[in-house]
C-alpha positions in Angstrom: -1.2 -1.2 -15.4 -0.4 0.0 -12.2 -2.3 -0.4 -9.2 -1.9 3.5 -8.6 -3.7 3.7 -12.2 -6.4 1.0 -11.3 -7.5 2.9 -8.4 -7.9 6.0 -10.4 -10.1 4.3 -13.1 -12.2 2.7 -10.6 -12.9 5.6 -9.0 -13.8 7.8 -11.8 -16.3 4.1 -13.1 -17.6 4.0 -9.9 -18.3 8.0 -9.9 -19.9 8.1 -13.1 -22.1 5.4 -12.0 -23.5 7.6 -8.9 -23.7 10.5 -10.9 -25.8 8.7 -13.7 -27.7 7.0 -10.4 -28.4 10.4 -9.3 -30.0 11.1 -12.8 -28.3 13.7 -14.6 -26.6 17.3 -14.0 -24.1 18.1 -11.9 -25.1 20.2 -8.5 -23.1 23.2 -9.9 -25.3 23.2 -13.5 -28.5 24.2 -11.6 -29.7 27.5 -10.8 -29.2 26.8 -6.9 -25.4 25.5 -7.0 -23.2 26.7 -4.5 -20.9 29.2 -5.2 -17.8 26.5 -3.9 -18.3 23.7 -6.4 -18.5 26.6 -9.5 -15.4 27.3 -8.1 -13.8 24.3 -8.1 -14.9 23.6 -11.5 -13.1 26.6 -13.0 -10.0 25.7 -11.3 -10.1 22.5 -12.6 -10.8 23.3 -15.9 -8.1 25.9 -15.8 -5.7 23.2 -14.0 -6.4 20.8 -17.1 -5.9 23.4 -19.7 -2.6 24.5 -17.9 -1.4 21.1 -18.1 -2.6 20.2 -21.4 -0.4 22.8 -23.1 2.7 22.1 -20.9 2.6 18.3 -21.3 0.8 18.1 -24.7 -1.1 15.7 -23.6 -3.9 16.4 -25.5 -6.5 13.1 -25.5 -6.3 14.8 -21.2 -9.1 17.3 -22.6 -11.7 14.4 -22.9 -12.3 14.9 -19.2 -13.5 18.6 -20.1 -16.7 17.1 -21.1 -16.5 14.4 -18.4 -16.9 17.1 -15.8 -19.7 19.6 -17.4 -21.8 16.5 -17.2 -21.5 14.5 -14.5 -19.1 16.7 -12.3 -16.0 16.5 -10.8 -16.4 13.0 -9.6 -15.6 11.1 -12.3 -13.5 13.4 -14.2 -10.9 13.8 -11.3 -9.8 10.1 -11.6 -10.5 10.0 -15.2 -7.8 12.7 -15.5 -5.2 11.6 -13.2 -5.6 7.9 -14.6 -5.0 9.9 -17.7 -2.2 12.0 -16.9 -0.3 8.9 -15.1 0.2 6.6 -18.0 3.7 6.0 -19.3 5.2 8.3 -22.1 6.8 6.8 -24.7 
């Protein structure tokens, strides 16, 4: 594994952990989330969806989940340690 790759996935471990520290939902599932962060989850989801189909990388759309519950944090990495692996 690369260390490009071993960033990625100890970013996205070591978001998941705050965001299960923090206890729960993302900022953006609440009533009060700002208008930016519902923003950026759309684009992402749209960005993963885009890229899914192109590169049929489909086990990519197990950060969809990732990110409705504990944010953008962890599914980030998780998708660009992902998307970086080798293709056989």
């Amino acid at each position: 594994m690369s260390g490009l790759r071993l960033s990625y996935l100890l970013a996205a471990l070591l978001a998941a952990g705050f965001a299960v520290a923090d206890g729960g939902l993302p900022a953006w599932a609440g009533l009060t989330a700002a208008p930016a962060l519902v923003c950026a989850g759309v684009a992402f989801v749209l960005w993963v969806l885009a890229e899914v189909m192109v590169r049929r990388n489909w086990i990519a759309l197990v950060v969809l989940p990732v990110g409705l519950l504990l944010g953008l944090g962890p599914a980030l990495p998780l998708y660009l340690f992902i998307r970086t692996r080798k293709i056989s």
